[in-house]
N, C-alpha and C positions, 0 to 999 in steps of 0.2 A: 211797189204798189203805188198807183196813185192817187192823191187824197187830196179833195175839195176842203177847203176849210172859209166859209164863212164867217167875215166877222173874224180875219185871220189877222189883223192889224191892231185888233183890241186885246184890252187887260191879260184875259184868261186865253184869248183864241192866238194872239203874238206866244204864249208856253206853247202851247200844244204843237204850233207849226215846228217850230224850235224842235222840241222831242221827236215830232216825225222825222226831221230832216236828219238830227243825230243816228235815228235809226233807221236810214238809209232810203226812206220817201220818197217819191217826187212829189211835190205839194203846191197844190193851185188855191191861191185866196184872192176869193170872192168878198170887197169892204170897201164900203161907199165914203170912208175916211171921212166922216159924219163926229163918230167919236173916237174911232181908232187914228189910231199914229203909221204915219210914214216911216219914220223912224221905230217906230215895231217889226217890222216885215224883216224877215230873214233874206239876207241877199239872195240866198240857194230858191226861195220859192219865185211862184212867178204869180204877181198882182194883177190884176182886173178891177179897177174902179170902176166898181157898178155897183146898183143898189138891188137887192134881193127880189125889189118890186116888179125890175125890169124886166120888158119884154128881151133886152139881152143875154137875161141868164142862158136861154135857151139857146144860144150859139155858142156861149160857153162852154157849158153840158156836151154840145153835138162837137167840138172842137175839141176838147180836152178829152171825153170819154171817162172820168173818173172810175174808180173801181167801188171809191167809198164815201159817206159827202159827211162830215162833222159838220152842224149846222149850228152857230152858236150866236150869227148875227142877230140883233133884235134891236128894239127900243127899251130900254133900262129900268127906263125913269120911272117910279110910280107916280110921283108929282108933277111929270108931263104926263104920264096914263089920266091922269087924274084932269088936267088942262085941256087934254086934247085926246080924247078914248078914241077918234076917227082913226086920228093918225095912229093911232099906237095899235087898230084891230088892222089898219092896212099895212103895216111894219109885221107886226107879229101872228098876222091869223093868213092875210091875204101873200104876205112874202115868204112865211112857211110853206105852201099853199104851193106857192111855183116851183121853191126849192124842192118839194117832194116830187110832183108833178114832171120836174126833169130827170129826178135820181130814175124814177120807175120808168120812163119812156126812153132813158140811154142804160137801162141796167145795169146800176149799180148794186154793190152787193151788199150793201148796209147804209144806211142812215143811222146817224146820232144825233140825238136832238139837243140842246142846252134849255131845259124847262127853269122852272125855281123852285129852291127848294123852302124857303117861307111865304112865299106872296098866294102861293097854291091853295093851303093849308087856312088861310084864316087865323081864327083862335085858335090857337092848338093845343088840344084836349090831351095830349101824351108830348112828353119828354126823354131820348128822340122819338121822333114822330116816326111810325112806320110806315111803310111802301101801301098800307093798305088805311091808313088815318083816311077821317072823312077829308074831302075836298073844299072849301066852303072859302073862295077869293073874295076879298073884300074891294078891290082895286081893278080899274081895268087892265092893268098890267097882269095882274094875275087871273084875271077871267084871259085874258088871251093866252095868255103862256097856257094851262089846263086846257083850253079850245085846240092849240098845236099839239098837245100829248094826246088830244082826242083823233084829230087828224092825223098821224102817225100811224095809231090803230089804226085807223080806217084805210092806209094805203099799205098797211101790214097784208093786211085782209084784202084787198081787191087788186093790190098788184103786186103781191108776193113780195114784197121787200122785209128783209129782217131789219130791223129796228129797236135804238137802245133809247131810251129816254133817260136823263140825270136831274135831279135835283139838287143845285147846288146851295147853300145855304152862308149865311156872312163869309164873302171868301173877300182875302185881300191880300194886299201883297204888291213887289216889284212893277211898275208899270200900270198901277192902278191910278186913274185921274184923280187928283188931288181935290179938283173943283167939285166934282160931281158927287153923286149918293154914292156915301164909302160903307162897307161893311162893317155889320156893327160886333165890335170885338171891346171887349173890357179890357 
């Protein structure tokens, strides 16, 4: 099968490319190498430095045909969300936005989305917090990331694509930026 991985050079999205390829994949990553690493990319996948904004994804898409699109590229930062909410709603609301836009126009059979699983949530009234906790982002990172899980529905719904949304919550580990907002683990 063939599987788009955005944001496939970064932390969590360099594993996943990894496991697909282990498990016999063809795997296209889409990573503007912004925060992801060169040196993440699995020799076996094939990279496209481009940035999710582009009007290039869209030759991508028509080029590759993917079957499945793991979308995990984004803007991270809640202290750049927080500096710069422009950039972080054109990163994460408007680069979601294309990424689905090509999945449903080259039929693919699923989209995954990478949401958050604390910046969502706000204060959080329950420990763990369920799939159904109120929504209440305090951060423009997390008003967009919740704006993408919204958008997902909405192209569930108008152009049939199935669709997983994750919340992932302090994750860390191997290949995570040393410099940057690290997950917070006791």
């Amino acid at each position: 099968m063939k599987v788009l991985v955005t944001g496939g050079a970064g932390f969590i999205g360099s594993h996943v490319v990894d496991r697909l390829i282990e498990e016999g994949h063809q795997v296209v990553i889409v990573d503007n190498l912004v925060t992801g690493k060169r040196k993440n990319v699995n020799r076996a996948a094939s990279l496209y430095k481009t940035d999710i904004t582009s009007w290039r994804l869209e030759r991508i898409f028509r080029n590759e045909r993917p079957n499945i699109v793991l979308h995990l590229a984004a803007q991270v930062s809640v202290r750049n969300s927080v500096a710069d909410p422009v950039f972080d709603a054109q990163v994460n609301v408007l680069g979601t936005m294309n990424v689905l836009q090509q999945a449903v126009r080259y039929g693919c059979r699923k989209v995954v989305f990478s949401s958050s699983g604390g910046a969502i949530y706000g204060e959080q009234e329950a420990f763990p917090a369920p799939e159904s906790h109120v929504t209440n982002p305090l951060s423009p990172y997390g008003i967009s990331k919740l704006c993408g899980e919204h958008y997902l529905s909405y192209f569930q719904r108008v152009g049939g694509i199935p669709v997983v949304s994750l919340r992932y919550a302090n994750v860390y580990g191997p290949r995570q930026d040393p410099e940057g907002e690290a997950g917070v683990v006791a």
